[in-house]
C-alpha positions as CSV (number, residue, x, y, z in Angstrom):
1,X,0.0,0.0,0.0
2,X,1.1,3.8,-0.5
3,X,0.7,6.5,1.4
4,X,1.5,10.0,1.1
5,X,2.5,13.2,3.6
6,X,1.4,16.9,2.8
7,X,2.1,20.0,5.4
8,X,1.3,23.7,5.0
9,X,1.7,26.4,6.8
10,X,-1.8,28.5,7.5
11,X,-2.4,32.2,8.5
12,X,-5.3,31.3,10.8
13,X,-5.7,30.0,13.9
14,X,-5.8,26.1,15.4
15,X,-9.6,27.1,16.0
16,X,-10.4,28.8,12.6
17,X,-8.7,26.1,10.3
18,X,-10.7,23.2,12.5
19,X,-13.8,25.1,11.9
20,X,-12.6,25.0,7.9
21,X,-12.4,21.2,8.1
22,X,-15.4,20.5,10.4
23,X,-18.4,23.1,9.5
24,X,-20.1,22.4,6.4
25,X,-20.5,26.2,5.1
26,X,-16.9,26.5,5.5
27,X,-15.6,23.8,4.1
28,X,-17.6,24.4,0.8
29,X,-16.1,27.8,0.7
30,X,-12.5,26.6,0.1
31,X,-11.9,22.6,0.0
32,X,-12.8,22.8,-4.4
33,X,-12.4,25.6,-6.3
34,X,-15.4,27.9,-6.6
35,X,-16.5,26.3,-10.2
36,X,-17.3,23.2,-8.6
37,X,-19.8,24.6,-6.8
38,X,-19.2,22.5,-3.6
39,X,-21.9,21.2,-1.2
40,X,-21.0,19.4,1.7
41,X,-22.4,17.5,4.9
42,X,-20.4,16.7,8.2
43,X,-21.5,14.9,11.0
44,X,-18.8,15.8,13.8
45,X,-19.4,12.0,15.9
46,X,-17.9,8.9,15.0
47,X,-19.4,7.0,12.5
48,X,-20.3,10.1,11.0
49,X,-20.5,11.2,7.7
50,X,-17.8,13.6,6.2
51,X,-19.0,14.4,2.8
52,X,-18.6,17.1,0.1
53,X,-19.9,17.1,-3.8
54,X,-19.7,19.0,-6.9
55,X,-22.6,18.4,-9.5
56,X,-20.8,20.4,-11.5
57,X,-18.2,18.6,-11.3
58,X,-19.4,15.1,-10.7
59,X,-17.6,14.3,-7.7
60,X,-18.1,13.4,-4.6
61,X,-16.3,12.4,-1.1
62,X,-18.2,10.2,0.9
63,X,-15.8,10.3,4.4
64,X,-16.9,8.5,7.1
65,X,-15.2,10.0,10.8
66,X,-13.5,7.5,12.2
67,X,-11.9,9.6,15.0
68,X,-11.6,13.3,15.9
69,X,-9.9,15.2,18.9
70,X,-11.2,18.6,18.6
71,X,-9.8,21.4,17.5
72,X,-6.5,19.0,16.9
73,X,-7.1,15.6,14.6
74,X,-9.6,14.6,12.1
75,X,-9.9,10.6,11.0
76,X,-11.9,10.1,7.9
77,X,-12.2,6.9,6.2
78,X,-12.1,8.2,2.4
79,X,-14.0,7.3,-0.6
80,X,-14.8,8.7,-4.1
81,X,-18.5,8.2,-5.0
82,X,-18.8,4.8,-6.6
83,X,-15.9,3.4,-5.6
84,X,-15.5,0.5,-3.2
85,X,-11.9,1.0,-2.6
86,X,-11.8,3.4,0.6
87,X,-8.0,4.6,2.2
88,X,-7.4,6.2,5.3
89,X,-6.9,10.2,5.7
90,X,-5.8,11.9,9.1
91,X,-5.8,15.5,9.2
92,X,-4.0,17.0,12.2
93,X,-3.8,20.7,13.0
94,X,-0.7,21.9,15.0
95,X,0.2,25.3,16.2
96,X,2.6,27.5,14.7
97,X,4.6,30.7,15.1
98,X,2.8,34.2,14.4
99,X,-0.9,32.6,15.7
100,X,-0.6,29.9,12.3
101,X,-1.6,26.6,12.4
102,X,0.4,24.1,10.4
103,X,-1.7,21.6,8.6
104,X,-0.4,17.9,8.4
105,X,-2.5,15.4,6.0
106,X,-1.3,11.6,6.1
107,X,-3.4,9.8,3.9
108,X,-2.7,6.2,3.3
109,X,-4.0,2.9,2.0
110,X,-3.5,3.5,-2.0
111,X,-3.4,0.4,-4.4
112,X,-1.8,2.1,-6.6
113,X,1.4,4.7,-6.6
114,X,-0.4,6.2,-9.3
115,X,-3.3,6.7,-7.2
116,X,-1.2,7.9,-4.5
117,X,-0.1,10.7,-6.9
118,X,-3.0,11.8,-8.2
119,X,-4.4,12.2,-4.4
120,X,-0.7,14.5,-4.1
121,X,-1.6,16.7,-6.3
122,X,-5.1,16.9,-5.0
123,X,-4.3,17.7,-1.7
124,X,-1.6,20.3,-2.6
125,X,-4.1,22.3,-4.9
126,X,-6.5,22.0,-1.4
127,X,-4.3,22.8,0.8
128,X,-3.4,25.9,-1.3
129,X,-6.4,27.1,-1.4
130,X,-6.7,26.7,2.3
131,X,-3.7,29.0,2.6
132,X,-5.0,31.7,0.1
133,X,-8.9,31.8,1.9
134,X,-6.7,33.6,4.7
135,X,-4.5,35.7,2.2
136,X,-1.9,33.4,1.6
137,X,1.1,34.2,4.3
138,X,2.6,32.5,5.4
139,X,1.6,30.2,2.3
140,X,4.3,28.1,2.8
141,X,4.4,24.1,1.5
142,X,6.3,22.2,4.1
């Protein structure tokens, strides 16, 4: 199996960026870019569901929470709309210098590295747009 390791640096607080990850309204507002017209659903409770979608785009992530330590570590079991293969993404939030929070995704369980990639460049394109929804600085890739 692969498994991949993405980090950036965010001009918010531990507080704000959990809310980013963990309130519906804000996650649509940043997670895809605005074309895709994002919906999502998140059920903060194990078991949960973690989900957001793009009919424009004919997407969807259909996350279930498999563990969460708020405002700190987020669990999701991870799945694209009909497919049966689901891998394993941990989001943890860490403080940083200057009231940041640095943002550590470890998503494993890829068949494929090819896969793998294509979840790389996925995340970094998120991520970025995480750091630019709070006007980019530090907007640093770790």
């Amino acid at each position: 199996m692969h498994e991949l390791t993405e980090e950036a640096l965010v001009a918010a607080s531990v507080d704000e960026v959990w809310r980013d990850f963990t309130v519906a309204s804000r996650l649509t507002d940043w997670f895809w870019p605005p074309r895709f017209e994002a919906t999502a659903l998140v059920e903060l409770r194990n078991v949960g569901r973690w989900e957001v979608r793009s009919e424009a785009a004919d997407l969807a992530v259909e996350g279930t929470v498999l563990a969460f330590e708020a405002p700190r570590s987020l669990r999701l079991a991870w799945r694209w709309a009909g497919e049966e293969h689901s891998t394993d993404a941990e989001i943890s939030l860490e403080p940083a210098a200057d009231a940041a929070t640095r943002v550590i995704v470890r998503h494993s369980g890829f068949a494929t590295q090819e896969e793998r990639d294509q979840h790389v460049d996925g995340w970094v394109s998120c991520l970025q747009r995480l750091i630019d929804r709070y006007g980019g600085a530090p907007g640093e890739h770790l």
